[in-house]
C-alpha positions in Angstrom: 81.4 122.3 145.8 84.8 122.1 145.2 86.2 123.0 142.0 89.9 120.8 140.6 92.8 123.2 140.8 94.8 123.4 137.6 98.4 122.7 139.1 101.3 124.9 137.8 102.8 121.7 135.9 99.6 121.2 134.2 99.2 124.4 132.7 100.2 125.2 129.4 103.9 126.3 128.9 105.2 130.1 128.7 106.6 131.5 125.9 109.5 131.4 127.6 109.6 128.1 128.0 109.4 127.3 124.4 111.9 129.3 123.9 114.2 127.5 125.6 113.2 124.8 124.7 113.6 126.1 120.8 116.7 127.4 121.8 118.4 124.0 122.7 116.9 122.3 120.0 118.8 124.4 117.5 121.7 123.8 119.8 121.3 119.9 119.1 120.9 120.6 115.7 123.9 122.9 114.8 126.1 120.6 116.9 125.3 117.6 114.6 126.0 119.8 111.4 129.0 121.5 112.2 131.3 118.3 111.5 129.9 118.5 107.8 129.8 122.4 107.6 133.4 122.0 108.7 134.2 119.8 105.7 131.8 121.6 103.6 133.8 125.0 104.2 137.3 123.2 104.3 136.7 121.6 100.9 134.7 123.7 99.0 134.2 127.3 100.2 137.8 127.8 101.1 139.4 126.6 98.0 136.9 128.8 95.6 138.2 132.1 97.4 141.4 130.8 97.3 141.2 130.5 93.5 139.6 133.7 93.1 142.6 134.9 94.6 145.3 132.7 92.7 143.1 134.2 89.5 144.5 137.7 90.2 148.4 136.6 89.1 150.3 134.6 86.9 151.4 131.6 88.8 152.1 128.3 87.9 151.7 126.6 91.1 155.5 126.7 92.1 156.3 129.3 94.8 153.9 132.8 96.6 152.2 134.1 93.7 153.8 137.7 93.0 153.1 138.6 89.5 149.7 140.1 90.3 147.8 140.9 86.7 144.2 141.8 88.5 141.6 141.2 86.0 143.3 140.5 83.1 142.9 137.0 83.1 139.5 136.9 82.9 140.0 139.8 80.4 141.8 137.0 78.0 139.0 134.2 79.1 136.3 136.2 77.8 138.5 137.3 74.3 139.6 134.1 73.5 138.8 132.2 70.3 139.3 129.1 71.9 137.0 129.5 75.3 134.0 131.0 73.3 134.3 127.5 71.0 134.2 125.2 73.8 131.2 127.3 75.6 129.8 126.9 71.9 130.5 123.0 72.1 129.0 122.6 75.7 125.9 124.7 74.7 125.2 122.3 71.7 125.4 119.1 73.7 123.3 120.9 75.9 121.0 121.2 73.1 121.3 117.7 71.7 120.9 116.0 75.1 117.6 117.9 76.3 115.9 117.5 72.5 117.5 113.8 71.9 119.0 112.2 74.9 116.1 112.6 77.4 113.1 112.0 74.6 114.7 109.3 73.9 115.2 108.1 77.1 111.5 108.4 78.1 109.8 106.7 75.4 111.9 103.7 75.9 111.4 103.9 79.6 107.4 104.5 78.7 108.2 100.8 76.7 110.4 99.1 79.0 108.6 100.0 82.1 105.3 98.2 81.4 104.5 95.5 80.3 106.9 94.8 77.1 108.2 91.5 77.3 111.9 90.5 78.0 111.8 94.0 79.9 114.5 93.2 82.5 116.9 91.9 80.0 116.3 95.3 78.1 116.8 97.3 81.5 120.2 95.4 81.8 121.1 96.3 78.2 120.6 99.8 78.7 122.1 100.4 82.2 124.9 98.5 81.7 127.1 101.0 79.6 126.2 103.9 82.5 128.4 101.5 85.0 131.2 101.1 82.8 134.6 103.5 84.1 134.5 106.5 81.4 138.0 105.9 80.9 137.4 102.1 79.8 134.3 103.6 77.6 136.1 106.2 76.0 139.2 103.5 75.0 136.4 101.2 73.5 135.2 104.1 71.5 138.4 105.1 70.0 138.3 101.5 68.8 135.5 101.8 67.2 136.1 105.2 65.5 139.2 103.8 64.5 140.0 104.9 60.8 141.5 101.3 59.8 139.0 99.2 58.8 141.2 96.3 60.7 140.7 97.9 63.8 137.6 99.9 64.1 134.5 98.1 63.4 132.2 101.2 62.3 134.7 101.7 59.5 134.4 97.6 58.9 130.9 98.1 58.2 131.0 101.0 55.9 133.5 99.6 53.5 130.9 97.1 53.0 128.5 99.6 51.2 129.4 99.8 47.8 131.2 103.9 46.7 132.3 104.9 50.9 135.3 104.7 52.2 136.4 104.7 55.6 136.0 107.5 57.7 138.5 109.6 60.2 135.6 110.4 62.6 137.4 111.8 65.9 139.9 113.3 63.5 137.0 115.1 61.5 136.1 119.1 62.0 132.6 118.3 61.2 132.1 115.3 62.6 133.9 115.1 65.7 131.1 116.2 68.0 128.5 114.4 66.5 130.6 111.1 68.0 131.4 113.0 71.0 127.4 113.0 71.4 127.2 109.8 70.4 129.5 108.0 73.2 127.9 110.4 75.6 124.6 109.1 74.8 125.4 105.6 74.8 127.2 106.0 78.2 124.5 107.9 80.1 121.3 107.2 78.6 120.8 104.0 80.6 120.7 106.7 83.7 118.0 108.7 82.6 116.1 105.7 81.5 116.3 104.3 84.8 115.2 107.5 86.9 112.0 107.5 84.1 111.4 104.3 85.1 111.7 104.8 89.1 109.3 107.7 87.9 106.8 105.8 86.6 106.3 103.1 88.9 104.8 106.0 91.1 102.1 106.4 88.6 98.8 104.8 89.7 97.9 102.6 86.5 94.2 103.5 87.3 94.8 106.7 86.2 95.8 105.4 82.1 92.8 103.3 82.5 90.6 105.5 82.8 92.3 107.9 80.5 91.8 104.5 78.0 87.7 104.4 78.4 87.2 107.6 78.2 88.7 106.9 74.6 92.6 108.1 74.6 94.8 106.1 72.4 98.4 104.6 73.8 100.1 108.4 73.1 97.4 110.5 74.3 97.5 108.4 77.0 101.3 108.8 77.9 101.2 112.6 76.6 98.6 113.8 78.4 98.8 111.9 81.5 102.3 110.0 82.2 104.1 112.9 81.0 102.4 115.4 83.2 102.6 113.0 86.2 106.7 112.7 85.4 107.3 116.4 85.8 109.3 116.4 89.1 111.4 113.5 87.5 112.1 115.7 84.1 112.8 118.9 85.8 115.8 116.2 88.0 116.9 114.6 84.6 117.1 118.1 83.0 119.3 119.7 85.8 121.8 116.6 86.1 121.9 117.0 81.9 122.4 120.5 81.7 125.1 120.6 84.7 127.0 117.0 83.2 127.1 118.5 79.7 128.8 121.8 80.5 131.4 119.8 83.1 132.0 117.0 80.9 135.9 116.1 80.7 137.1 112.3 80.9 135.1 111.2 77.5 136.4 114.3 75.7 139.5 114.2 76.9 140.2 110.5 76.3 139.0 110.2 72.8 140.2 113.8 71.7 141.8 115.8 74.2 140.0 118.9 72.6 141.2 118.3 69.0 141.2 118.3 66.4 142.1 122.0 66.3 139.9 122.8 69.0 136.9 121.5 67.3 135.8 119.2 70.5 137.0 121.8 73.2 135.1 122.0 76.6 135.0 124.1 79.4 136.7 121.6 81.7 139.5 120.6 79.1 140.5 124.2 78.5 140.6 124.8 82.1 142.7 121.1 82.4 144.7 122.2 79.5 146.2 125.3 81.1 146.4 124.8 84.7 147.8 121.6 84.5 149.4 120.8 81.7 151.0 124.6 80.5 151.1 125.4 84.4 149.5 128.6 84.5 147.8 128.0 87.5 146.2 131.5 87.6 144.6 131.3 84.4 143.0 128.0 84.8 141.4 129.5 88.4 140.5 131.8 86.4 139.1 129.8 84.3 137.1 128.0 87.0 135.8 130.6 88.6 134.0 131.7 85.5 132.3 127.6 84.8 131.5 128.0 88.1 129.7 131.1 87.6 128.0 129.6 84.5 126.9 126.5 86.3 125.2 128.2 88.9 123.5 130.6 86.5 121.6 127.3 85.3 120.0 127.0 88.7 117.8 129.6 89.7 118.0 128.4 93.4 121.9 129.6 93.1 121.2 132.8 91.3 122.5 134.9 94.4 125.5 132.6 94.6 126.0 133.1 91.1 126.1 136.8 91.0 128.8 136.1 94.4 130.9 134.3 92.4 130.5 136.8 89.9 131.1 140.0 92.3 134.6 138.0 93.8 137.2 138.1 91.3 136.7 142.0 91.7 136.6 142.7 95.2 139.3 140.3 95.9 141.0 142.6 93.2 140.8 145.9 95.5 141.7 143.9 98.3 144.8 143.2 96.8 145.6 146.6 95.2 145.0 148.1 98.8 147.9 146.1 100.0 149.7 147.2 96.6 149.6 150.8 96.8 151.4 151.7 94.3 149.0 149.9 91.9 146.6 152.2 92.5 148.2 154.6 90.8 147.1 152.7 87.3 144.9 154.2 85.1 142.4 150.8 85.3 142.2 150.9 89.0 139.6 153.5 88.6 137.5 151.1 86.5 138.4 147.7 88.8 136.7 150.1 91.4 133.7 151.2 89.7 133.2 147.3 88.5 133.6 146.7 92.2 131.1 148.6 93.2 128.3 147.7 90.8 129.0 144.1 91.3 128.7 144.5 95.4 125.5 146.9 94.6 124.0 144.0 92.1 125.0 141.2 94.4 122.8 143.1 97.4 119.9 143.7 95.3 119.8 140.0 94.3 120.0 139.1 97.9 117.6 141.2 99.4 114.9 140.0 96.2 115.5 136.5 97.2 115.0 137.6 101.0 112.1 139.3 100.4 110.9 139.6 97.0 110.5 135.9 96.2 113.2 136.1 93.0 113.6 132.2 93.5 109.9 131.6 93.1 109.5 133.7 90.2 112.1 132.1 88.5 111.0 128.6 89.0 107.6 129.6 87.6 
């Protein structure tokens, strides 16, 4: 009897075939990334080192930067009156947008989305402001706010009411950031609305059916089994809140450049403010680098990148003291070097947990 010979070509590959072949795949696939990683580094990575080095020195932008001032710029960031108000104002339209902004945005997509009538002329409504330039919104707005009743058509109405007079809104300490909240609401609420309502259409209706015979009103309904269902989409809309609130610029800045007296500064119009209108270019890296570090503290997938961005401003420091020498001879250098240290200790720790000890993971739970 004869038995069919397994032929060499037949037989299942080595090991060391597949790595080969493994090999060239990751060949293949590294040769088709490194156009973007080229860009990516070009673009992005290079010019954040490149400010935490401008962020050592007072420059402003004309000439080598030579007046080195190591860490005292973030020394004035983190002591100045101004800076702490505009984290202040970022962290309350943080606040207003996650506990007003998105509910709000969800119950009318919970309306819209279904099976209210006139729902795509509603969808239109809503959306529209979101694509409207931010520039062009925030001219309208100023309009509006306008303190002559002639000209600004909130003020119109209010003179209407018998005992109120009209009102200086964007020119207002106390009310100046409520408006700022309003126009930001108006202009981006359409966006939210619309990813809650992308969200829901992958929602099998069964499943509010059934929730509906076994006895759950309209809200229970939505509460306890749209909302659930929507979680992927609310975790999205939260990030893209948080991160647009703390960057915001172009409304603030066109309605109220910061004022008045500060009372509407942000993050990104402080930085604006001093690197490039005063031109102190150093500063307002500085500046950066530390909304940078902020932003990325928000994301627990960028912790480690976080705690980099965190660790640079120092190491770059003693790189540039070594080629100083004579600045070492400075009472602070000690202390630049211990900071140094603990930052490069903290940023290995952090690594080697999101390596090994699942810090990312945790986080997220």
């Amino acid at each position: 009897m004869n038995l069919p010979q397994i032929r060499r070509n037949d037989s299942i590959s080595s090991p060391l075939t597949r790595s080969r072949r493994r090999g060239k795949d990751y060949v293949t696939i590294a040769l088709f990334l490194l156009p973007a990683f080229i860009l990516f580094a070009l673009f992005l990575i290079y010019p954040i080192f490149r400010a935490g080095y401008y962020s050592l020195f007072n420059w402003n932008g004309l000439g080598p930067a030579t007046k080195f001032v190591g860490l005292n710029n973030f020394k004035l960031i983190l002591t100045d009156r101004v800076f702490l108000k505009a984290i202040e104002n970022c962290i309350i339209i943080v606040v207003l947008s996650l506990t007003i902004q998105l509910p709000l945005a969800l119950m009318l997509a919970v309306m819209v989305g279904r099976d209210m009538p006139g729902r795509a002329f509603f969808r239109t409504i809503f959306f529209m402001p979101y694509v409207i330039s931010e520039v062009i919104a925030g001219i309208i707005w100023i309009s509006m706010f306008s303190p002559d009743p002639e000209n600004g058509f909130i003020n119109a109405l209010l003179i209407l009411i018998p005992g109120v007079h009209a009102q200086n809104f964007l020119g207002n300490l106390n009310q100046v950031m409520a408006c700022v909240f309003l126009v930001l609401t108006w202009k981006y609420f359409g966006l939210y609305m619309l990813l809650f309502m992308a969200g829901l259409q992958n929602i099998p209706r069964e499943l509010e059916e059934a929730a509906t015979i076994d006895g759950a009103n309209r809200w229970q309904s939505v509460w306890y089994v749209t909302v659930p269902l929507l979680r992927t989409t609310i975790r999205t809309c939260v990030y893209l809140s948080v991160l647009g609130s703390l960057t915001q610029f172009n409304l603030v800045w066109i309605m109220t450049r910061g004022g008045p007296v500060n009372a509407s500064e942000m993050m990104a119009t402080y930085m604006y403010r001093y690197a490039f209108i005063r031109f102190q270019l150093g500063y307002g890296s500085a500046v950066a680098l530390v909304m940078l570090t902020v932003l990325g503290s928000f994301d627990p997938n960028w912790v480690a990148a976080a705690v980099l961005l965190a660790a640079l401003p120092p190491a770059l420091n003693v790189f540039v003291l070594g080629r100083q020498y004579e600045a070492w001879v400075e009472p602070a250098s000690g202390s630049v070097l211990l900071g140094t240290l603990v930052s490069v200790a903290t940023l290995t720790t952090v690594m080697w947990l999101v390596q090994h000890g699942g810090l990312t993971q945790a986080l997220m739970r």
